[in-house]
Structure formats: C-alpha cells, structure tokens
VOTIPA-717023 format. One line per field, with one value per residue (C-alpha): residue in three letters; x, y, z. Coordinates in Angstrom, 2 decimals. Example, Ala and Ser with C-alpha at 12.3 -4.5 7.8 and 13.67 -1.06 7.14 Angstrom:
% residues 2
residu = (ALA;SER)
east = (12.30;13.67)
north = (-4.50;-1.06)
up = (7.80;7.14)
//
This chain:
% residues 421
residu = (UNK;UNK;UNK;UNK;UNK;UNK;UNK;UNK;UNK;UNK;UNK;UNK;UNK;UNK;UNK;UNK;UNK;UNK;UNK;UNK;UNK;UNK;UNK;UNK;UNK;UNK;UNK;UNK;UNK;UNK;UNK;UNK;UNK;UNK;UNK;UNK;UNK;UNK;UNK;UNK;UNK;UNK;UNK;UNK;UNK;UNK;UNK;UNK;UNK;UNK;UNK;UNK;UNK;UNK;UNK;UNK;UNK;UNK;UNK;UNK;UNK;UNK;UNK;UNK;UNK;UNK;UNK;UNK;UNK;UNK;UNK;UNK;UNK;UNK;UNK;UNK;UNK;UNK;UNK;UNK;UNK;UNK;UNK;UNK;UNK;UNK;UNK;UNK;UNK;UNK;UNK;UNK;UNK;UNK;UNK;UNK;UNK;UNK;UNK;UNK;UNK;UNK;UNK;UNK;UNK;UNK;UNK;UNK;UNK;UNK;UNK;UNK;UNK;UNK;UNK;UNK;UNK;UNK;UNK;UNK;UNK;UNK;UNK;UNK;UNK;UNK;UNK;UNK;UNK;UNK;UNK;UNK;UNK;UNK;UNK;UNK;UNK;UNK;UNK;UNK;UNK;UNK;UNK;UNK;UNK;UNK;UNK;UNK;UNK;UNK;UNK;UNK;UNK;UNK;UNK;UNK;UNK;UNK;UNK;UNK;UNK;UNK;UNK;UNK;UNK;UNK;UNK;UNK;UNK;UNK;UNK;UNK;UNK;UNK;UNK;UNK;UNK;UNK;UNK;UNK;UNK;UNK;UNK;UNK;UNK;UNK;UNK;UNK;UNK;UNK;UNK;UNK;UNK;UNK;UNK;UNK;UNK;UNK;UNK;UNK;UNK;UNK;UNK;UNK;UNK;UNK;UNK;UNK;UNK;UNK;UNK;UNK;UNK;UNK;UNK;UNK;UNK;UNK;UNK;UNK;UNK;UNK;UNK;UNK;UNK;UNK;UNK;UNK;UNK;UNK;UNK;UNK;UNK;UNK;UNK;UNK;UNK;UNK;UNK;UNK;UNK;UNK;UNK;UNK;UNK;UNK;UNK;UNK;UNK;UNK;UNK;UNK;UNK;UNK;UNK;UNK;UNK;UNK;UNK;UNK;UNK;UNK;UNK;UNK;UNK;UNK;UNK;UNK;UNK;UNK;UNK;UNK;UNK;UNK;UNK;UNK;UNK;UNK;UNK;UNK;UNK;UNK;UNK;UNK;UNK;UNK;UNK;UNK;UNK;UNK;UNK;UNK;UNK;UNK;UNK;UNK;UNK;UNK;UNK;UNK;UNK;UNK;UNK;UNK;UNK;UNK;UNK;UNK;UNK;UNK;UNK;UNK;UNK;UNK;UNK;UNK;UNK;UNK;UNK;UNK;UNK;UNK;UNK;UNK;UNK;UNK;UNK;UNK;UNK;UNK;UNK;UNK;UNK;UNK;UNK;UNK;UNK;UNK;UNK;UNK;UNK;UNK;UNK;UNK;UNK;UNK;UNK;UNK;UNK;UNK;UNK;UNK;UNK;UNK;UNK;UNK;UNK;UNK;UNK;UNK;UNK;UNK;UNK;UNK;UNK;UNK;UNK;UNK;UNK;UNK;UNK;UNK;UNK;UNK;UNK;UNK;UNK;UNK;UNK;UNK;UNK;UNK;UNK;UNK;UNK;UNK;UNK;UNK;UNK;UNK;UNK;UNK;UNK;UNK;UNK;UNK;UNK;UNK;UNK;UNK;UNK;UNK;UNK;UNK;UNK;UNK;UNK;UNK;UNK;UNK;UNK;UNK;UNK;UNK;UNK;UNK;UNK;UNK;UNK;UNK;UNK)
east = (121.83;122.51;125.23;127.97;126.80;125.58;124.38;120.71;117.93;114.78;111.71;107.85;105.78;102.56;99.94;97.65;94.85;93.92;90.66;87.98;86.17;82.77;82.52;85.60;88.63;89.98;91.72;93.78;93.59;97.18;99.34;102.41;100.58;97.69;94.24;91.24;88.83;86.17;85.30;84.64;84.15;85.64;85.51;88.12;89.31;89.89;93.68;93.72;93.17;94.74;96.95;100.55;102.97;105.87;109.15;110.47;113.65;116.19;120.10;123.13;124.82;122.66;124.84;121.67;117.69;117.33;113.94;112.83;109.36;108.51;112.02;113.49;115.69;113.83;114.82;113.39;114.14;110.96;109.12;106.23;108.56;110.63;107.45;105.99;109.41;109.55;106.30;106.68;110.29;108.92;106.54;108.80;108.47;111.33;111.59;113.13;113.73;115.17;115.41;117.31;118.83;117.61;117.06;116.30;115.52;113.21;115.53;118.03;115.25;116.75;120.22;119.29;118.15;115.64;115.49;111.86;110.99;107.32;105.49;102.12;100.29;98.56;100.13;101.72;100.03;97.42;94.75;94.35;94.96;98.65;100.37;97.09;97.90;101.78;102.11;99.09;101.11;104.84;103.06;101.40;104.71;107.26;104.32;104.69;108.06;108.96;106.23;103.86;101.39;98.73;95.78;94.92;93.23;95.69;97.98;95.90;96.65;100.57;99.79;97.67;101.02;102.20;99.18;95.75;93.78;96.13;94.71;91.67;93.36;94.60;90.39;88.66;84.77;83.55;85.72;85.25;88.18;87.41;88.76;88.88;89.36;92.42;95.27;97.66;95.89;95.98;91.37;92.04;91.89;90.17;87.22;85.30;81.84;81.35;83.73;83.73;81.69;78.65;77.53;79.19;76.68;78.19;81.04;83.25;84.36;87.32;88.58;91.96;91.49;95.14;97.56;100.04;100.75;98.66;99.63;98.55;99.33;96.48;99.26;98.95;95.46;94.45;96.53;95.56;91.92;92.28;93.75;91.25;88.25;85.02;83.30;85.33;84.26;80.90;81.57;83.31;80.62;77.57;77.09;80.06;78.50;75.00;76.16;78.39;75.13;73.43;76.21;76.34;72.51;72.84;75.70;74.02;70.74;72.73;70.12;71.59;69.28;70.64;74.01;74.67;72.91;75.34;78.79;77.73;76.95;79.90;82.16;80.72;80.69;84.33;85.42;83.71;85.61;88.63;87.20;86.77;90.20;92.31;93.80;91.39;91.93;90.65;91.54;89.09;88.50;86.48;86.25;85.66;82.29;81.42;81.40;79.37;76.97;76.79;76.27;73.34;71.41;71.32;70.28;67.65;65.99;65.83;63.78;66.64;70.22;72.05;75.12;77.28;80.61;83.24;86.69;89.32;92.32;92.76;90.18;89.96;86.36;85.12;81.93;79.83;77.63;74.63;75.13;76.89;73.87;74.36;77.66;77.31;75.56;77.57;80.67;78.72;77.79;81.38;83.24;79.88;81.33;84.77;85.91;89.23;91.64;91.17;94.93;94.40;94.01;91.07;92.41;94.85;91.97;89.61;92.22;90.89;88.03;87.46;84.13;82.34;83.26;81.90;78.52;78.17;78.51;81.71;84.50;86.27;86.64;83.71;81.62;82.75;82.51;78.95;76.97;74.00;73.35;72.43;68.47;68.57;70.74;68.41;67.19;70.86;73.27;76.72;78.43;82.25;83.04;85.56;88.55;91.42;89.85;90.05;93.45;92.12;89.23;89.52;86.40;86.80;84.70;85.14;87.85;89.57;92.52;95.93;97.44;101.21;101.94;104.00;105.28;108.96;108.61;106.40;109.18;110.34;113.93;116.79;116.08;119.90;121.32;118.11;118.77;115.87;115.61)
north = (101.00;104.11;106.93;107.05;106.91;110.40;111.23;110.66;110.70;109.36;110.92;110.96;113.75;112.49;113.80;111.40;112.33;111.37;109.36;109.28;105.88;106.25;102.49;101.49;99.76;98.76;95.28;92.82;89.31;89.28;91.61;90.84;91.43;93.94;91.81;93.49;91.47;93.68;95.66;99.70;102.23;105.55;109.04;110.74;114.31;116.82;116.43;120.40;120.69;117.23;115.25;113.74;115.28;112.51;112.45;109.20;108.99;106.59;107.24;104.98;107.14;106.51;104.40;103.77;103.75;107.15;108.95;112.48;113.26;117.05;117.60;115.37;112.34;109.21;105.37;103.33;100.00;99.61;96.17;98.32;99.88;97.42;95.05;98.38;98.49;94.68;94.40;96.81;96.24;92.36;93.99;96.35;96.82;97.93;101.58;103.99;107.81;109.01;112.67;111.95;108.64;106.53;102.73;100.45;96.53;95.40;93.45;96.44;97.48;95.35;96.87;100.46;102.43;104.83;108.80;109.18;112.80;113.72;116.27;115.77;119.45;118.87;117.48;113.98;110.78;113.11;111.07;112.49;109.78;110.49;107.37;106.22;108.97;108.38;105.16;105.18;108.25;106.25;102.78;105.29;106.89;103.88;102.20;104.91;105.37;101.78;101.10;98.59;97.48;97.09;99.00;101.39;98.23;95.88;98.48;99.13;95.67;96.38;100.01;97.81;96.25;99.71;101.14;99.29;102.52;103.75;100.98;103.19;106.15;104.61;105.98;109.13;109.56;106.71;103.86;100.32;98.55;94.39;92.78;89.29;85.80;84.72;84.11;85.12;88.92;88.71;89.06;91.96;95.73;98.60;99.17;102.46;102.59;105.90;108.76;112.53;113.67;111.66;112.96;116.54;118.68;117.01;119.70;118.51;120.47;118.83;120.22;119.94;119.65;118.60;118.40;116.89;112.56;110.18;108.59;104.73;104.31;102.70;99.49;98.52;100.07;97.18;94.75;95.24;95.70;92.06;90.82;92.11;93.20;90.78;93.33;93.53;90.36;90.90;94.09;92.40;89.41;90.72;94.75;95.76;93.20;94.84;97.87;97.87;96.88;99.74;101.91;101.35;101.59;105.30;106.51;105.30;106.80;109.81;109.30;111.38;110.76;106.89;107.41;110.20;107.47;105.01;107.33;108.18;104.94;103.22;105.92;105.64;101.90;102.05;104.19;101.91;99.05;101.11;101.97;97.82;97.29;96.41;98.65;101.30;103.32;106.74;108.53;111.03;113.79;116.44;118.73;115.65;115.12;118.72;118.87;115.57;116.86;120.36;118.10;115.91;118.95;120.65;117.30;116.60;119.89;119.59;116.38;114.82;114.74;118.24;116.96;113.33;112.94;110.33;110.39;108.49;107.16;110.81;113.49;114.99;115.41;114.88;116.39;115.73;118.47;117.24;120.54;124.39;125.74;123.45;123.60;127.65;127.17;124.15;126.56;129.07;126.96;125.48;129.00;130.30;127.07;127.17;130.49;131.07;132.63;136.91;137.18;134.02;135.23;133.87;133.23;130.88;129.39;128.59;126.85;125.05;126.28;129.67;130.63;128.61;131.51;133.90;132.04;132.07;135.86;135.82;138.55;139.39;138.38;140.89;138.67;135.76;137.62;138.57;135.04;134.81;131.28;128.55;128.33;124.39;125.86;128.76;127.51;126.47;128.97;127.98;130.41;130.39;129.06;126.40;129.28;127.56;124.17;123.74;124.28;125.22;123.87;122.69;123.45;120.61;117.93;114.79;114.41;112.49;110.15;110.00;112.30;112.77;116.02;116.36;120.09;119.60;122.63;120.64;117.83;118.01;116.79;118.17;116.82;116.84;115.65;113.65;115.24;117.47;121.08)
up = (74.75;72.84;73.27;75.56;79.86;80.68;77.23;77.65;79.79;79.37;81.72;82.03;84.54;85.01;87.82;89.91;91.89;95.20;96.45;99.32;100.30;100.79;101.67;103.78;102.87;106.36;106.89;104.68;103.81;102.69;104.11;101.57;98.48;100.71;99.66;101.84;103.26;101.24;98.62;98.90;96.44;96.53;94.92;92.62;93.88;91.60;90.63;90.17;94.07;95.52;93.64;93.35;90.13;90.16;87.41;87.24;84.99;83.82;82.73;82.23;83.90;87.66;89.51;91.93;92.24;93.78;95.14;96.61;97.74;98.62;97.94;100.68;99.66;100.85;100.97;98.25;100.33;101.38;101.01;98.91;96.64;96.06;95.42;92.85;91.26;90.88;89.14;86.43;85.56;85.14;82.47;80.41;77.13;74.20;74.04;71.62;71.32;68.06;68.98;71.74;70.48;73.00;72.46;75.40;74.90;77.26;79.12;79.52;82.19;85.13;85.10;84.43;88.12;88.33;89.61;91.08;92.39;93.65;95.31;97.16;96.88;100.20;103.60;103.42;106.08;107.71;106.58;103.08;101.12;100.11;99.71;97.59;94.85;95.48;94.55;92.39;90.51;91.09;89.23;86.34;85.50;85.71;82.88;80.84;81.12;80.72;77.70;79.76;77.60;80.30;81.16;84.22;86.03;85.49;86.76;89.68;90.74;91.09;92.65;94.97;96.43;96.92;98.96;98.83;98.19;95.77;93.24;92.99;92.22;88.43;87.44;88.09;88.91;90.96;91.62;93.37;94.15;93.75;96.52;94.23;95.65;94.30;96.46;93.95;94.08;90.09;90.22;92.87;90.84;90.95;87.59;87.02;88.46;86.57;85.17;87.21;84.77;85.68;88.63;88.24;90.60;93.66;95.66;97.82;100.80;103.45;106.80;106.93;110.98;111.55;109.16;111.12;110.87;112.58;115.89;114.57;110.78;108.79;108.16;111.81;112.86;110.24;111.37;114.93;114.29;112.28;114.50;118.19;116.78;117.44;114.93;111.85;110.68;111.00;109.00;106.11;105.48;106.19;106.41;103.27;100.27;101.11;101.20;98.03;95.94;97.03;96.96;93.53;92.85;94.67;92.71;88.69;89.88;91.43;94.17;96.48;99.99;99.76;98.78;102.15;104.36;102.79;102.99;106.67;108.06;106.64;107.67;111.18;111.11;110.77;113.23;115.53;114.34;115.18;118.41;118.95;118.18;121.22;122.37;120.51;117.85;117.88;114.22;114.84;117.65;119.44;116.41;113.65;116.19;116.40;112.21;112.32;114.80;112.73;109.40;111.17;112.79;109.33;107.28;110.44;110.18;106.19;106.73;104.13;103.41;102.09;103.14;103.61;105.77;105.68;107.93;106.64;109.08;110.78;112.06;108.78;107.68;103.66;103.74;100.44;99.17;96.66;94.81;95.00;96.43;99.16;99.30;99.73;102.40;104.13;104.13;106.25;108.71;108.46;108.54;111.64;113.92;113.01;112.23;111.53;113.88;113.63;112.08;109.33;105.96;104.44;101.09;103.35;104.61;101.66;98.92;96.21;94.54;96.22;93.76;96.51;98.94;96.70;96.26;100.13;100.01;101.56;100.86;103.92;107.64;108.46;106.75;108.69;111.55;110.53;110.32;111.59;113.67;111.24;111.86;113.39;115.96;116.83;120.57;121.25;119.90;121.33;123.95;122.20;118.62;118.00;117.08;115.21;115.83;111.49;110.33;106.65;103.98;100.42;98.21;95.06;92.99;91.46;89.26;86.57;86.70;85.83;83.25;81.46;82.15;78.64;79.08;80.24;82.59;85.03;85.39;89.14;87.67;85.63;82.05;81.53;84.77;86.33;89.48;91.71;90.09)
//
C-alpha cells in the first residue's frame, strides 16, 4: 500500500433513495440470509425528498471499522453488517489513485477497516423505509469504493442480507424484488420493472403521522407472523403470485384504476396478516383509518380511483396520486381533515415539493383555515377536525436510484482525517 499510515484516504459519497411496496414484502424463508416467502414490487421515492447520503472511507491509519449515522456513533457488530461488510470485501477489486498516490491490491481489502458516516434526511425506523435506503446506500458505496465489478442487481442481492427491502432500493422507477428459489439466496435480487421516468404523472404525498419508532420491529413482526399466522401462507401461495402479474400488467399499461385496487388491497391484506399474528400486530392506528376512510369516500364518489394508499410497518400513510391535479386536490382534503396545529408553520408542514401547495391554492393558514367540506362529505361534515393528528406531509414522485455524489463538499467525513465533519 502506498505512502506512509495517515497519508491517504480514500472515500466515495453516494446518495440512495428510499422505496414503498405496493405489493408486500412481509415474512422470510431464511432469516440468516433474509429470503421472503414472496415477491412484491415497490416504488422509488424521489432521492431529492427521501433518501440516505452515506461516506464510506478507508485509511491505514484506522485502527478499527468505525460507523456514525445522523451523527451518532453506532456499533457495526451487527449480524447484518457484518454479513454486508463480508460480502463486498469477498468481491474487491485492485484500486489505484495517482493524485493521491493510493494503490490498494485487492487482497489488501481484508486488513484495511472502514469509516462509514450517513445521514437519513427523514426520521430513522418509523416506518419509512430507512434501513432499506441505509443499507441499500452502505452496499452502493463500499462497491464503489472497493471497485466491485458487479452490477446494481447483483448488488441488491448482498444489500438484501442487510435489509430485505433495501435490495430494491439499488433501481429507481418501479422495482420487483425476486424472491428466487435457491437456498443459497444467489437467484434472489431485485430487477427494474420500469425507470421513474415511465410513469412520471403519478405524485406522491405521505403523512408522516408519527415519527417516532415502532413498538414491534418489522424483524420480529415477521418472524412472529411466520411463525402464528393461519393466513400468511395463504397470502404467499395463492393471493401475492396473482397479484404480482397484474401488478405488473397495471404499472406497463400505467392503468391506473387496477394498479390503486392492487396497492390498496395488498396493503390492507397485510395489515390483516399482522392483525392474525399472535399476539397481534397493530402498525397502524386511529388516524392511518381516518386517511383511508377520507381516501375511499373520495375514490367512491368519483365512481373510480383518484387516489391509492399503502402503510408500511408503522401508521404512516403513502397515498398515491394518478396525477398533480389530483394530487392538488388530495392535499386539501388532507390539510380540511387534518389541519395543522394554529401555531405550526406551514412551510414546516408541507416539505418536499411545496409547488403542490401552490396548485391547491394554498398560501397561508387562512387558507387552511378556509376549506370548504370536501363534497362526498357534504351530509356528514365532522363536528371537530383531527388537530395535530399528522405530524407533517411530504409532497414527492418517483425517483431514480443510486448516485456518487462526486463534489467533496457533500462528504459527511473529513477528507484528511476520515473522521465526522
């Protein structure tokens, strides 16, 4: 290796976004090596909006394999990791720097450790899908820093061992993750139904309804569900292969009726796997219902679907607009039932893509305050409003997949020391 210890350090930035299953990953085959006992298929948020930004680095001069997420030093002896790190250092490739006179042979890799920093820009385990673009984003960077010669998908199947959902977050657009039949996992990766740019119209709004973690961690809702549930079964042969086919169908034809019916059901159809679980599950609450019940009224009274919903492990609702028009006026009748609390700031409470709020004719509290009743709720106008029931809403699309972020000024380490900025 080149230079004396301390001289060098060689580092990659990339950014990762997150994902949303519209047909349900939920229960594993192999918990070691986290096989599903299905396929699903999920969409690619816009990495502008949700994503993961991780540094990895590597120096001589580490003395240990070191990691920080959100700026918190964290323990990378976790089975996961470990099993992530494993994989990749098996697969490293020679690397050399000139400029900085770096030159690493490929079996240097197992005796050099690792600085990993990242930083989730929305809250971390409240359902949101943040270990999927973690580990998804922790896999991406190690390959690039490390010179792997494979592709996204074969990567997806070591991000896979990190977090099963963070397999699909290695493509944007439309992705199905594979569940294979191979005991060895090697057939089970994630492959690109279609990229973000496909099927573009579609706006994606999410209530953030508590950001705080969830009482039953997907890892052992899963297991448990496995394990008790009379249902899940039933789910995984018969209802999830029909459903991926015509999930698939709905989402080349951009047929937009089929694919809500699709994202709704499933998403229902798991919670009441969750809810056959014993003891139950219950990852949703009163406030996920009321924005399901507000979502059905509207695509009831419209005689067909504005508007699909899918809840992931937590009470956070995805709610699928088939265009901005729509999606104008979902956020009215999202912001008319769950208005924010009179002292929020409503640029605190819209994030993401805030033009939204401006195509619903929305400048100002007063004009929250100002809604008339949606017109499906006309005979039954509700007495109080669910104040403070959503803790904020992100406005975003579809998005694309991983990127190397190669301005140095995004690195979330010290290019000369390796350690946190």
């Amino acid at each position: 290796m080149g230079g004396e210890p301390a001289k060098w350090v060689s580092m990659v930035t990339a950014r990762t976004p997150t994902n949303i299953a519209v047909i349900k990953y939920w229960g594993k085959r192999d918990e070691t090596l986290i096989l599903p006992i299905n396929d699903s298929i999920s969409v690619t948020l816009d990495p502008n909006h949700l994503c993961t930004t991780t540094t990895v680095s590597c120096s001589p001069s580490f003395d240990q394999d070191r990691m920080w997420l959100n700026g918190k030093e964290i323990s990378l002896q976790g089975g996961r990791f470990q099993s992530c790190l494993r994989e990749i250092r098996a697969r490293a490739q020679d690397v050399e720097d000139e400029k900085k006179g770096i030159k690493i042979k490929k079996e240097d890799w197992q005796n050099l450790h690792l600085h990993i920093a990242s930083y989730n820009n929305f809250p971390t385990a409240a359902g949101l899908a943040s270990s999927a673009a973690g580990l998804a984003c922790l896999v991406f960077s190690l390959a690039k820093l490390m010179n792997l010669k494979e592709d996204n998908s074969q990567l997806s199947a070591i991000a896979r061992q990190g977090s099963g959902s963070a397999c699909r977050s290695l493509y944007g657009g439309f992705v199905k993750w594979v569940m294979g039949k191979e005991d060895n996992g090697s057939d089970s990766l994630a492959v690109q139904l279609a990229d973000e740019k496909h099927w573009d119209e579609l706006v994606i709004i999410i209530a953030v309804v508590s950001a705080r973690q969830k009482e039953t961690s997907s890892t052992s809702g899963m297991r448990d569900t496995v394990e008790t549930s009379a249902l899940i079964q039933h789910r995984a042969k018969e209802v999830v292969p029909k459903r991926i086919i015509q999930m698939e169908d709905a989402i080349q034809k951009r047929d937009f009726p089929s694919f809500a019916r699709l994202a709704c059901t499933d998403s229902n159809q798991f919670h009441a796997v969750c809810l056959d679980t014993y003891p139950p599950i219950f990852y949703m609450n009163d406030t996920s219902h009321r924005i399901i019940s507000c979502v059905e009224k509207w695509n009831r009274a419209e005689g067909t679907p504005q508007v699909a919903y899918t809840f992931d492990a937590g009470p956070n609702a995805v709610m699928i607009a088939r265009n901005r028009k729509t999606a104008a006026l979902l956020l009215q009748r999202l912001l008319y039932n769950f208005p924010p609390q009179s002292d929020t700031d409503l640029d605190s409470y819209i994030i993401g893509d805030k033009s939204i709020l401006e195509d619903a004719g929305i400048k100002d509290m007063k004009d929250v305050e100002g809604l008339a009743p949606p017109p499906e709720i006309k005979d039954n106008i509700p007495t109080q409003k669910s104040k403070g029931d959503v803790s904020y809403f992100i406005c975003t699309r579809p998005g694309g997949g991983p990127v190397v972020l190669a301005d140095e000024t995004q690195a979330l380490l010290d290019p000369l020391t390796g350690l946190p900025k």
